[in-house]
CHARMM internal coordinates of N, CA and C (Angstrom, degrees):
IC EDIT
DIST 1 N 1 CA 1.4446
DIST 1 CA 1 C 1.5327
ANGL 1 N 1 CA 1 C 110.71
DIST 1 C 2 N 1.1998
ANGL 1 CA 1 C 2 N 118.50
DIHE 1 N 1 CA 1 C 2 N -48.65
DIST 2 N 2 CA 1.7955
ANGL 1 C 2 N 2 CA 138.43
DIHE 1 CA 1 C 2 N 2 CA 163.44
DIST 2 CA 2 C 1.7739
ANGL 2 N 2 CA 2 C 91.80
DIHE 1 C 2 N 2 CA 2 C -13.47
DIST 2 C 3 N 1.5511
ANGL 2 CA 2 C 3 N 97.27
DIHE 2 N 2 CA 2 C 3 N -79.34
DIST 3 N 3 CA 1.2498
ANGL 2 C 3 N 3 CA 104.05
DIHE 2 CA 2 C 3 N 3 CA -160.66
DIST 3 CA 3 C 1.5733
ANGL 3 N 3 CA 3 C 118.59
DIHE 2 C 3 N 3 CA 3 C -74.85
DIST 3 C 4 N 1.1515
ANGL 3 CA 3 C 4 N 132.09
DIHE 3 N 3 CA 3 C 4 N -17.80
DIST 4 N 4 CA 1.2459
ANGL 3 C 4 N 4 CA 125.56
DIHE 3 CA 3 C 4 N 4 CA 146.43
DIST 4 CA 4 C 1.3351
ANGL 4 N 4 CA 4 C 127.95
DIHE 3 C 4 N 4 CA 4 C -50.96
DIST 4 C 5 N 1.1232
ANGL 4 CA 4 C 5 N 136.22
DIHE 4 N 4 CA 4 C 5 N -39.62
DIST 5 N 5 CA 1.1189
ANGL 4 C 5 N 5 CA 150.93
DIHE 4 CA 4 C 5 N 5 CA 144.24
DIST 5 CA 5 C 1.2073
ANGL 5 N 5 CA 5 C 111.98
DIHE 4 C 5 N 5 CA 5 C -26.39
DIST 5 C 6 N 1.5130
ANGL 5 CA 5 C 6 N 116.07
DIHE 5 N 5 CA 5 C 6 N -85.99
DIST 6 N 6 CA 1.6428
ANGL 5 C 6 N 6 CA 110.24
DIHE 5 CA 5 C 6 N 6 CA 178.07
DIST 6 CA 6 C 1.0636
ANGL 6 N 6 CA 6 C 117.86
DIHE 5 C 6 N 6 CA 6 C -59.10
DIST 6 C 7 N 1.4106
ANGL 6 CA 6 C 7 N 152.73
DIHE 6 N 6 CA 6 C 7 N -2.52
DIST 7 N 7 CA 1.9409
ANGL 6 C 7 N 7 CA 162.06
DIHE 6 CA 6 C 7 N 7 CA -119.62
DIST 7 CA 7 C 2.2907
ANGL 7 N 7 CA 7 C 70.86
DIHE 6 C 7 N 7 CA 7 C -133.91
DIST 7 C 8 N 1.4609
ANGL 7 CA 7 C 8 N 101.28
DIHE 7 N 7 CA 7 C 8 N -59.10
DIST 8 N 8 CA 1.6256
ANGL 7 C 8 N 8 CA 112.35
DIHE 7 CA 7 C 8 N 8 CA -164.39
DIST 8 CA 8 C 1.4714
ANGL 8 N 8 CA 8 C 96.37
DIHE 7 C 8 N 8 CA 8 C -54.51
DIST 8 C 9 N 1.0405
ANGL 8 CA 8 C 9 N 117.50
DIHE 8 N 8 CA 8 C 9 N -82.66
DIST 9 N 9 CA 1.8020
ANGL 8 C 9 N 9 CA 134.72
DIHE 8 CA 8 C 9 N 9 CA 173.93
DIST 9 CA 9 C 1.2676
ANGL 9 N 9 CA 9 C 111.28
DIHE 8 C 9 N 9 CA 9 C -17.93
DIST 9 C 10 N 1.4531
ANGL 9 CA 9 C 10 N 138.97
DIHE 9 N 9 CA 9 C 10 N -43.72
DIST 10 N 10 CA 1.3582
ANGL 9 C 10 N 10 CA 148.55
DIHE 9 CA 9 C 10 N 10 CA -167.58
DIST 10 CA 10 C 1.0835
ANGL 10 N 10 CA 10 C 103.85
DIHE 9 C 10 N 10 CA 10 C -110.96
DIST 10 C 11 N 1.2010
ANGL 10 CA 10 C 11 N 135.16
DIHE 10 N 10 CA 10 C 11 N 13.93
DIST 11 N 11 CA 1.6823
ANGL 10 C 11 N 11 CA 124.03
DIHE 10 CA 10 C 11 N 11 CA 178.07
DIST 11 CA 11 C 1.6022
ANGL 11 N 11 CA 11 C 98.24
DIHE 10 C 11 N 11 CA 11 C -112.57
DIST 11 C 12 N 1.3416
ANGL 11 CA 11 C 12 N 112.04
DIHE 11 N 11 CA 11 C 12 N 156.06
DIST 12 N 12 CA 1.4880
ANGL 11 C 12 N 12 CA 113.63
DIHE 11 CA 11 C 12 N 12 CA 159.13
DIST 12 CA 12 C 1.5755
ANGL 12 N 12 CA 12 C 134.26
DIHE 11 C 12 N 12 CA 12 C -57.04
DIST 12 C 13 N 1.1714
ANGL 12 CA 12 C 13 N 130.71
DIHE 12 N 12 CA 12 C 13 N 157.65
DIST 13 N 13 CA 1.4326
ANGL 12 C 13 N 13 CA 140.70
DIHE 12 CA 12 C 13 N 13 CA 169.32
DIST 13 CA 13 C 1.4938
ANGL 13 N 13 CA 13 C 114.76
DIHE 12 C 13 N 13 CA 13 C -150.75
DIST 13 C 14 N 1.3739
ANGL 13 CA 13 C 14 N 108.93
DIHE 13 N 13 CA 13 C 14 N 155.85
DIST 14 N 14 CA 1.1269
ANGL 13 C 14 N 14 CA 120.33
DIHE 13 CA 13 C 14 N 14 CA -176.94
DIST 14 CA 14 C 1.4625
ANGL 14 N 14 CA 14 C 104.15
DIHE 13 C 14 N 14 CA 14 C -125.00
DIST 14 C 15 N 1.7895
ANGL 14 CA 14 C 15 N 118.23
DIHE 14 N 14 CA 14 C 15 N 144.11
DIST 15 N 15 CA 0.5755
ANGL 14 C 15 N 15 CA 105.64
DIHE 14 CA 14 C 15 N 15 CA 173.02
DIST 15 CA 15 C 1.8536
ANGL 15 N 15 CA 15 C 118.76
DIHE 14 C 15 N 15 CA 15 C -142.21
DIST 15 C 16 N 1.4216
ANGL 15 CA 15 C 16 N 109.99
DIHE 15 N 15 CA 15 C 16 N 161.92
DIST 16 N 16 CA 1.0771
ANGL 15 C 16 N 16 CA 107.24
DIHE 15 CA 15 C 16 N 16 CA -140.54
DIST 16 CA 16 C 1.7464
ANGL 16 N 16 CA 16 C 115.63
DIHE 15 C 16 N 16 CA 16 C -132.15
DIST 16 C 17 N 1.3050
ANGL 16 CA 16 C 17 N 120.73
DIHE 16 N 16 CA 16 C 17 N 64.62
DIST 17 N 17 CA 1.3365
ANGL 16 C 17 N 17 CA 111.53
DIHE 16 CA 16 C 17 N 17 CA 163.09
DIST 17 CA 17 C 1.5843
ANGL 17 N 17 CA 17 C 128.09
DIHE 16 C 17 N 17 CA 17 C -37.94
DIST 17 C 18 N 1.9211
ANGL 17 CA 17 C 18 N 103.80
DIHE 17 N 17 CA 17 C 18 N 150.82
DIST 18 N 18 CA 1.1728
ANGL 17 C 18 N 18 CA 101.11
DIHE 17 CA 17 C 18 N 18 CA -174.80
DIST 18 CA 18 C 1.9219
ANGL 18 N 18 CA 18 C 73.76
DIHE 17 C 18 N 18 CA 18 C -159.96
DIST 18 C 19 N 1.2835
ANGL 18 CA 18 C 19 N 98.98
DIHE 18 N 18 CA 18 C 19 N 111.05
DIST 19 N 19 CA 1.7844
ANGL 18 C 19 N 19 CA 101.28
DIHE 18 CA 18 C 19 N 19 CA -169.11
DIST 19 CA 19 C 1.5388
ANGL 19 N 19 CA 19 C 112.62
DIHE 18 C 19 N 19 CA 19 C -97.35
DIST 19 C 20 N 1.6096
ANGL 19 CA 19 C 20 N 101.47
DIHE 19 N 19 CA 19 C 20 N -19.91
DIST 20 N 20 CA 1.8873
ANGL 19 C 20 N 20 CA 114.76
DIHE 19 CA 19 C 20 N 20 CA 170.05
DIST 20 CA 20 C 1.6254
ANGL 20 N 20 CA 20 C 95.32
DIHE 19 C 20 N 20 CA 20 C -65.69
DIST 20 C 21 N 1.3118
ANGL 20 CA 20 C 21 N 111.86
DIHE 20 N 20 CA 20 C 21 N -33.89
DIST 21 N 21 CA 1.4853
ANGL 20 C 21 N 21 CA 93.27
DIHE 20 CA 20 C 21 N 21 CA -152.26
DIST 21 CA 21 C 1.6300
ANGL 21 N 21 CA 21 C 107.44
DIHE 20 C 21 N 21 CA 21 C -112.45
DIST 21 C 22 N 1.3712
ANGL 21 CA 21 C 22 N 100.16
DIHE 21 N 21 CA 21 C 22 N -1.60
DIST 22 N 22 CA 1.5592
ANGL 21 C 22 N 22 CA 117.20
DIHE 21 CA 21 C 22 N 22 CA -176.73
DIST 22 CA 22 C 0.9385
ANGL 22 N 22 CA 22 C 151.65
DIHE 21 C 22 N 22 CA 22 C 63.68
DIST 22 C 23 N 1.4572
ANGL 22 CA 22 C 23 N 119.39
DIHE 22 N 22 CA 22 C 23 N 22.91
DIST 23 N 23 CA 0.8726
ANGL 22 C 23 N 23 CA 173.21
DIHE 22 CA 22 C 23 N 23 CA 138.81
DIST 23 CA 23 C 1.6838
ANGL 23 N 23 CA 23 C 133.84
DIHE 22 C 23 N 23 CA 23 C -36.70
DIST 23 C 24 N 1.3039
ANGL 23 CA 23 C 24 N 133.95
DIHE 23 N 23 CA 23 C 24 N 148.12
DIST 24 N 24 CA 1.4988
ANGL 23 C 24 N 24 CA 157.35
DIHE 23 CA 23 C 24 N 24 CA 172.52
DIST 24 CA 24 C 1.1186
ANGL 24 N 24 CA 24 C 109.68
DIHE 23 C 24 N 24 CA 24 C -168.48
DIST 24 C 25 N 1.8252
ANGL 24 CA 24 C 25 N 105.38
DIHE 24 N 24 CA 24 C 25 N 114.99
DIST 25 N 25 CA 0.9298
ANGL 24 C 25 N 25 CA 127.57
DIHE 24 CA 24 C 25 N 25 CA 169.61
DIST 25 CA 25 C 1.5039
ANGL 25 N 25 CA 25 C 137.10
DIHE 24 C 25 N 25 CA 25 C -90.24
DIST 25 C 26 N 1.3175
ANGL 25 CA 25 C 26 N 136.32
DIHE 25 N 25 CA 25 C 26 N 86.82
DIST 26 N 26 CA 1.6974
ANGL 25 C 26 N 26 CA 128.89
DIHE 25 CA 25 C 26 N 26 CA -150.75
DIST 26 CA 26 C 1.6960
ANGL 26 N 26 CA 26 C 94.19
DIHE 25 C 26 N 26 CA 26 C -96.54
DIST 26 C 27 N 1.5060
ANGL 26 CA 26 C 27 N 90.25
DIHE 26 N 26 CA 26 C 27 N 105.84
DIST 27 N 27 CA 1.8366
ANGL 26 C 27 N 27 CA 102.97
DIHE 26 CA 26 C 27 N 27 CA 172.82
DIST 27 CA 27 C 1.2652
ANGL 27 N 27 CA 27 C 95.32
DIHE 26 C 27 N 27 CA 27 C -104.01
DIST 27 C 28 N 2.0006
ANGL 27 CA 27 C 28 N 92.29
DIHE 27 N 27 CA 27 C 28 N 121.77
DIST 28 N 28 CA 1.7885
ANGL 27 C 28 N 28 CA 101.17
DIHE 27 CA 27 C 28 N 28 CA 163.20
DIST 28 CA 28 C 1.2080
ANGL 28 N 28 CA 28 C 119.35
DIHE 27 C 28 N 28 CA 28 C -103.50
DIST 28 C 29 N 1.3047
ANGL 28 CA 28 C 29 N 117.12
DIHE 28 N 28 CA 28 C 29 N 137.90
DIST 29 N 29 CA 1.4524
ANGL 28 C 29 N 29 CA 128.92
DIHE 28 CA 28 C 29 N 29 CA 174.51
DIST 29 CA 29 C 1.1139
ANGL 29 N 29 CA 29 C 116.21
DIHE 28 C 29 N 29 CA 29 C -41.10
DIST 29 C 30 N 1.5522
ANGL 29 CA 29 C 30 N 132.75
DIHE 29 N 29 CA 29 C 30 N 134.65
DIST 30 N 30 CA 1.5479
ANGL 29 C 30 N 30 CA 117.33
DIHE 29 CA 29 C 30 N 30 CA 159.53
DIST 30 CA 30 C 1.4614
ANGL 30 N 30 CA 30 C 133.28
DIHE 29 C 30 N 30 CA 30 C -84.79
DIST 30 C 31 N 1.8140
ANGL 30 CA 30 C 31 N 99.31
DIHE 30 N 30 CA 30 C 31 N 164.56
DIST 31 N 31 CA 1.4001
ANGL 30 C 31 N 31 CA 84.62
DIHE 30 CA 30 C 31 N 31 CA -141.37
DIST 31 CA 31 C 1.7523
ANGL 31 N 31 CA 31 C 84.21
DIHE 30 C 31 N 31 CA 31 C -104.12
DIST 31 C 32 N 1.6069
ANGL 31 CA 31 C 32 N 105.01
DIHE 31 N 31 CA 31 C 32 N -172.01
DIST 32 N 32 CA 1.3348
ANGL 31 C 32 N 32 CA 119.24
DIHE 31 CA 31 C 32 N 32 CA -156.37
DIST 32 CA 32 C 1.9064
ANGL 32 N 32 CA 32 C 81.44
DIHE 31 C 32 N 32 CA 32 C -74.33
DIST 32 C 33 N 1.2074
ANGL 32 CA 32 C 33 N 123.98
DIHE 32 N 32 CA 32 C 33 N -51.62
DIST 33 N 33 CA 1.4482
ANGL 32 C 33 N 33 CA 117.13
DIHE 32 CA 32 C 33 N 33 CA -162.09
DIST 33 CA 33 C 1.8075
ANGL 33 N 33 CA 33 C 117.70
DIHE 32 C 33 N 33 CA 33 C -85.73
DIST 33 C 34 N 0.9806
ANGL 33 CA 33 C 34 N 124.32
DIHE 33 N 33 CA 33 C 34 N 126.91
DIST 34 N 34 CA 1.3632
ANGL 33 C 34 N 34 CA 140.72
DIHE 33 CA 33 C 34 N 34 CA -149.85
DIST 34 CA 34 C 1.6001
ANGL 34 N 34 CA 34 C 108.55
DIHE 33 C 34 N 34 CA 34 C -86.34
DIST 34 C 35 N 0.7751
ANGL 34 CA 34 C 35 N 108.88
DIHE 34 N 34 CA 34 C 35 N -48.32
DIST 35 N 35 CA 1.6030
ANGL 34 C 35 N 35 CA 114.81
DIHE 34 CA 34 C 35 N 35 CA 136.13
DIST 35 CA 35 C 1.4860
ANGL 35 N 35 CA 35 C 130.21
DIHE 34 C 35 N 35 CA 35 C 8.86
DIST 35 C 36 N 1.8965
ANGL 35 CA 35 C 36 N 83.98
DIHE 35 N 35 CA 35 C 36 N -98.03
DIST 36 N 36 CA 1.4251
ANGL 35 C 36 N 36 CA 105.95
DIHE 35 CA 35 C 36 N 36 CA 160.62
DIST 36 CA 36 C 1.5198
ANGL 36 N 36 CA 36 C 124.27
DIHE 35 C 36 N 36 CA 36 C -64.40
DIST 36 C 37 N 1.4148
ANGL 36 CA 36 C 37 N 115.24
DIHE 36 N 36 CA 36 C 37 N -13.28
DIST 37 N 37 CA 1.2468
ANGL 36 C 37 N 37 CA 100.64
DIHE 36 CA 36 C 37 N 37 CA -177.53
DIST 37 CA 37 C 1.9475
ANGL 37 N 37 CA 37 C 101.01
DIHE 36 C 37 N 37 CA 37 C -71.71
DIST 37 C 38 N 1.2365
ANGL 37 CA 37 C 38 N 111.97
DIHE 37 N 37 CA 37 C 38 N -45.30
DIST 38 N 38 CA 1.5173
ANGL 37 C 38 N 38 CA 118.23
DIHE 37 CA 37 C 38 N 38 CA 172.36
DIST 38 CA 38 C 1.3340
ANGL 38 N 38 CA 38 C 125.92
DIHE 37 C 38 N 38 CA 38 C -50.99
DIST 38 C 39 N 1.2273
ANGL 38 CA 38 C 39 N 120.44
DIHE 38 N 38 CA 38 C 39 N -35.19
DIST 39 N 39 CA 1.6833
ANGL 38 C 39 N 39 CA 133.34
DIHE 38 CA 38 C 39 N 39 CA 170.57
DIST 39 CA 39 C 1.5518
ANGL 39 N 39 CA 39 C 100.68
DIHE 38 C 39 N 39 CA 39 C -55.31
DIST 39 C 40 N 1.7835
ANGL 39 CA 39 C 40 N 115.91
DIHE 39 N 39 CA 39 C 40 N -54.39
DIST 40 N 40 CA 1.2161
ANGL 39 C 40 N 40 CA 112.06
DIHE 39 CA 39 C 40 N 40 CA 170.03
DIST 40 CA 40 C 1.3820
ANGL 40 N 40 CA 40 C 136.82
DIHE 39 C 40 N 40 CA 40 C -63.55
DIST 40 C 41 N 1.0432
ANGL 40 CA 40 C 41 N 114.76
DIHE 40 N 40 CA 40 C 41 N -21.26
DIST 41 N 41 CA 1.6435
ANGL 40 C 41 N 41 CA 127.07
DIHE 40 CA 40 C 41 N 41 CA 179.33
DIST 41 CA 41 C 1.2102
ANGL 41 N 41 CA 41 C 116.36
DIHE 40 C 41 N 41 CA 41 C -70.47
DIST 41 C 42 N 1.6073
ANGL 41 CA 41 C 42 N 105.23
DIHE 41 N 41 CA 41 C 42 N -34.55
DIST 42 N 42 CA 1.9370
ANGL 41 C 42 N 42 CA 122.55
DIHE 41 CA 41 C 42 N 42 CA 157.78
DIST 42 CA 42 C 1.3426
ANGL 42 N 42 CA 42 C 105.39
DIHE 41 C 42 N 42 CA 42 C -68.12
DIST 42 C 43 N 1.1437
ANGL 42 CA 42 C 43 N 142.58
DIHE 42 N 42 CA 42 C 43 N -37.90
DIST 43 N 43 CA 1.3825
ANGL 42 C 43 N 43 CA 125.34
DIHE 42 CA 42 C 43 N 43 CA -143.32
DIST 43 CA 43 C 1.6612
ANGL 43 N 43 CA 43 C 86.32
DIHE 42 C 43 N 43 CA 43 C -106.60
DIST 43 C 44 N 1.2649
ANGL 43 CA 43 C 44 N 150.13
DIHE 43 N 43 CA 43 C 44 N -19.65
DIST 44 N 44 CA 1.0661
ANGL 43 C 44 N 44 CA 160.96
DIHE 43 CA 43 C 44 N 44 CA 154.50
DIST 44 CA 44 C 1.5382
ANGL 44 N 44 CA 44 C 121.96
DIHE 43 C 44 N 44 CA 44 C -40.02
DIST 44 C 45 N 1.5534
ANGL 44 CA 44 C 45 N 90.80
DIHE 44 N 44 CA 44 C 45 N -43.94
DIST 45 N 45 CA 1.9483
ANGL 44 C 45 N 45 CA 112.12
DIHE 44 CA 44 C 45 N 45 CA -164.79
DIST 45 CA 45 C 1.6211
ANGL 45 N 45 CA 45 C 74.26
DIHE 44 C 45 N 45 CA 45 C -83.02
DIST 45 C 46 N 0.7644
ANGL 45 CA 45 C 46 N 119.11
DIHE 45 N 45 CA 45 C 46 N -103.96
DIST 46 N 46 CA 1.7772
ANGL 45 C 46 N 46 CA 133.05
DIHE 45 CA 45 C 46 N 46 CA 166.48
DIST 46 CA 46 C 1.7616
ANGL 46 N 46 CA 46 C 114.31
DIHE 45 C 46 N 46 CA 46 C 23.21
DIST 46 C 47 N 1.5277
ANGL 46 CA 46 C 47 N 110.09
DIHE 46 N 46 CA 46 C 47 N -74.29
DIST 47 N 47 CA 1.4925
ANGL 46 C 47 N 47 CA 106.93
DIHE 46 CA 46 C 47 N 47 CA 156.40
DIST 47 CA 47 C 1.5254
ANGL 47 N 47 CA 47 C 130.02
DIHE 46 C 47 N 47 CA 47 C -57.13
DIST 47 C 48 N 1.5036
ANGL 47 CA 47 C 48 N 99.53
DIHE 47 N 47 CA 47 C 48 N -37.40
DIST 48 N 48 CA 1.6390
ANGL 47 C 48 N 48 CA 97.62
DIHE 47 CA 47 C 48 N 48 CA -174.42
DIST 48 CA 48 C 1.4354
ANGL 48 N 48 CA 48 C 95.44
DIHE 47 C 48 N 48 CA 48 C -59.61
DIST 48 C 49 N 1.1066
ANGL 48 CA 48 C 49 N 135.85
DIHE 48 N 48 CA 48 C 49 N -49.99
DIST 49 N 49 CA 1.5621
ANGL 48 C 49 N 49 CA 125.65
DIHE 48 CA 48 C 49 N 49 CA -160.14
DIST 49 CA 49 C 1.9848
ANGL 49 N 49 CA 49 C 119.03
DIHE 48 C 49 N 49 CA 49 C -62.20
DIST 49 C 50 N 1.6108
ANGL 49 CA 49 C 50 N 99.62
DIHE 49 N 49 CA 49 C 50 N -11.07
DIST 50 N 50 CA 1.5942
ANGL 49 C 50 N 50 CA 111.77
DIHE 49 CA 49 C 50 N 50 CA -171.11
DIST 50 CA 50 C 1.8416
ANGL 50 N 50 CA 50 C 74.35
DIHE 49 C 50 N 50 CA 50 C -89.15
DIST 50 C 51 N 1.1902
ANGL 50 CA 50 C 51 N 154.12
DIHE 50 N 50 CA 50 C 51 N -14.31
DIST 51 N 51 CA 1.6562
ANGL 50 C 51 N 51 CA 144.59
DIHE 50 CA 50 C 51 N 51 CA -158.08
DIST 51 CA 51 C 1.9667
ANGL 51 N 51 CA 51 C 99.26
DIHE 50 C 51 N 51 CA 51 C 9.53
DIST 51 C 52 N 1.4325
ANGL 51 CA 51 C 52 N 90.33
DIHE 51 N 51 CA 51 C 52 N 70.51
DIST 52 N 52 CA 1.6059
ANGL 51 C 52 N 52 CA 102.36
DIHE 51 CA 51 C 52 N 52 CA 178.09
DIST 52 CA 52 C 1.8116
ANGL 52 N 52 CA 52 C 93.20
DIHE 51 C 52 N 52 CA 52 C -66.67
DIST 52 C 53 N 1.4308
ANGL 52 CA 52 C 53 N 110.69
DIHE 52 N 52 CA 52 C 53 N 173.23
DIST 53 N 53 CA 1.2742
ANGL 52 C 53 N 53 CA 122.38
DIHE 52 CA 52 C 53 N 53 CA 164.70
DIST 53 CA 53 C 1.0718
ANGL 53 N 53 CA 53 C 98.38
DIHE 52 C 53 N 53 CA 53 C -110.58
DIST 53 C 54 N 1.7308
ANGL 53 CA 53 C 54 N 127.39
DIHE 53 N 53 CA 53 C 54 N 160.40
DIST 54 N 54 CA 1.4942
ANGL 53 C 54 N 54 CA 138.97
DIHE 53 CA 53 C 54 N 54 CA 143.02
DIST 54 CA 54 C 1.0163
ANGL 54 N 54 CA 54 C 103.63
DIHE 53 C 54 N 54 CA 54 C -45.51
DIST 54 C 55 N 1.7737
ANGL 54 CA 54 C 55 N 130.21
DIHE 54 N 54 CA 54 C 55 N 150.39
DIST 55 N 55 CA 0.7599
ANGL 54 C 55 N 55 CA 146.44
DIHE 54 CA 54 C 55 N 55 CA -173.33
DIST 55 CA 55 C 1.8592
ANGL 55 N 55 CA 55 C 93.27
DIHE 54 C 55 N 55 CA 55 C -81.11
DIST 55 C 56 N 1.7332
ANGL 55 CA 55 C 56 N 98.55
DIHE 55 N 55 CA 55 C 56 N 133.31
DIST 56 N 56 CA 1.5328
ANGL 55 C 56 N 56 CA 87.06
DIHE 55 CA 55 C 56 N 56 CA 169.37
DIST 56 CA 56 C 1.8086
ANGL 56 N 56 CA 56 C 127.61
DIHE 55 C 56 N 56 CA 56 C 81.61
DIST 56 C 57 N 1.1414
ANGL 56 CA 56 C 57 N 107.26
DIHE 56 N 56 CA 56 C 57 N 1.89
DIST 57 N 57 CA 1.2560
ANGL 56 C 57 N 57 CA 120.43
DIHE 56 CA 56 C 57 N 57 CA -177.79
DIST 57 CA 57 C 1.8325
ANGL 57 N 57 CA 57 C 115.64
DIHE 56 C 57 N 57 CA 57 C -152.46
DIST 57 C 58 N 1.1423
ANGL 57 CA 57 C 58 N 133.71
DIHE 57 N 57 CA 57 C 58 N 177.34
DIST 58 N 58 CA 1.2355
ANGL 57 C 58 N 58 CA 118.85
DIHE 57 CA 57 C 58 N 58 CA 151.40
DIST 58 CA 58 C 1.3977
ANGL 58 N 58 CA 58 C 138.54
DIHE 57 C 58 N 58 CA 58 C -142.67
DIST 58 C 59 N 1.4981
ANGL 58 CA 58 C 59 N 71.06
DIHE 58 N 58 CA 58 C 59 N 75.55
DIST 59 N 59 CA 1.7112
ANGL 58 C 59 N 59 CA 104.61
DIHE 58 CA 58 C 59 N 59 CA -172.70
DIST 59 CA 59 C 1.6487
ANGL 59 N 59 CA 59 C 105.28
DIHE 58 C 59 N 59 CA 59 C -93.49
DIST 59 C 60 N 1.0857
ANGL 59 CA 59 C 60 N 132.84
DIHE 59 N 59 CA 59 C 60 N 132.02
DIST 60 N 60 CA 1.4586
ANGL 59 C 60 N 60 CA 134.20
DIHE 59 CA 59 C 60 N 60 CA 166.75
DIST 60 CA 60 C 1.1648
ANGL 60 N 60 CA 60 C 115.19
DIHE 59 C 60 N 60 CA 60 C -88.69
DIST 60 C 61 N 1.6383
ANGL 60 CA 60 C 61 N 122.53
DIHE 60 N 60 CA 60 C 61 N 120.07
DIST 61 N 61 CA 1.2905
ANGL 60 C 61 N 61 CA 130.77
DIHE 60 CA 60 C 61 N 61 CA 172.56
DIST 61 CA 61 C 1.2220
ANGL 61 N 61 CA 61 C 118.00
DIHE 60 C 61 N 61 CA 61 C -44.29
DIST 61 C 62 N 1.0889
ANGL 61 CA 61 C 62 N 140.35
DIHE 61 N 61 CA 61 C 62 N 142.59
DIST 62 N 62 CA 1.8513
ANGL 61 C 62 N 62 CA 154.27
DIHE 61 CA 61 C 62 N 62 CA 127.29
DIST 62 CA 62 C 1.3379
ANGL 62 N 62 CA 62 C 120.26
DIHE 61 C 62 N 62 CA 62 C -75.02
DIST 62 C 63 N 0.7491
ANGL 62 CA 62 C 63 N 120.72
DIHE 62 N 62 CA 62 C 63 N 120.07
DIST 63 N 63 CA 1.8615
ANGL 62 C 63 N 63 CA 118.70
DIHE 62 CA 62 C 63 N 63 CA 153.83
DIST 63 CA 63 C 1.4796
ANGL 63 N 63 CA 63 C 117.14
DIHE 62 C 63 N 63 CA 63 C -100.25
DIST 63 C 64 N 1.1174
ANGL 63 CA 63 C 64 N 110.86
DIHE 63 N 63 CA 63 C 64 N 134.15
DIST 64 N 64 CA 1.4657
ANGL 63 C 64 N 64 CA 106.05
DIHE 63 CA 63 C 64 N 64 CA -170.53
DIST 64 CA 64 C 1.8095
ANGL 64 N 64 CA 64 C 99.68
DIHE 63 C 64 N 64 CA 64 C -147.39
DIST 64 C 65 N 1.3875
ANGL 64 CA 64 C 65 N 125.29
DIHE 64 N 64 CA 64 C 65 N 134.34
DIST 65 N 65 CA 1.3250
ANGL 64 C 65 N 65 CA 121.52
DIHE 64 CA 64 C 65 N 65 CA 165.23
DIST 65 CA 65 C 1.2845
ANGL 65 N 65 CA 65 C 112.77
DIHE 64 C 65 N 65 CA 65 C -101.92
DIST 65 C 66 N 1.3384
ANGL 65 CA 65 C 66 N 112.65
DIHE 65 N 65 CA 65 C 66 N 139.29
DIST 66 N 66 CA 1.7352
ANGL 65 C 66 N 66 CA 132.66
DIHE 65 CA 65 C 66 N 66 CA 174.70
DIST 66 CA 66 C 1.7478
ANGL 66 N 66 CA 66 C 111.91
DIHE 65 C 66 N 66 CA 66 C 84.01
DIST 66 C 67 N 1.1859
ANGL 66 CA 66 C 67 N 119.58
DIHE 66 N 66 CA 66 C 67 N -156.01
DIST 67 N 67 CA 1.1488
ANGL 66 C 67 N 67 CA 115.98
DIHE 66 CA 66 C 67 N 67 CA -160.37
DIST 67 CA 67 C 1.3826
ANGL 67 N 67 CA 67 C 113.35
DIHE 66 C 67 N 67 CA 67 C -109.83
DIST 67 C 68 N 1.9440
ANGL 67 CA 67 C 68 N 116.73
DIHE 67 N 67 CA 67 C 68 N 10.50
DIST 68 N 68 CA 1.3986
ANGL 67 C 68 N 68 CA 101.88
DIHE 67 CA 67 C 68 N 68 CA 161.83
DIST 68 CA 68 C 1.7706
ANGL 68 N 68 CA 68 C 115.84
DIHE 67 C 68 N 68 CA 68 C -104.95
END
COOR INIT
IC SEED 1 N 1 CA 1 C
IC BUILD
């Protein structure tokens, strides 16, 4: 888990306001191990369902992996 974690931390993301819809979307890059790309796709589904806000705004997070 350690290293998924740091693999997450060191990879790129994009990120993506949408202020009509209220929204921030944090798209992570995928990673070289396939694996991890699946660990993330859970841990993604997992947060989206808490629809946390950004701290400080009230924008609702997304998690999203890859580039759609």
């Amino acid at each position: 888990m350690r290293s998924l974690l740091r693999a997450i931390y060191c990879s790129e993301a994009d990120l993506i306001t949408d202020h009509e819809q209220g929204t921030l979307t944090i798209r992570l890059h995928h990673l070289a191990n396939r694996s991890y790309d699946e660990a993330i796709l859970k841990l993604c589904n997992e947060l989206n369902t808490t629809e946390t806000q950004f701290p400080r705004t009230n924008l609702r997070m997304i998690f999203k992996l890859g580039s759609k």
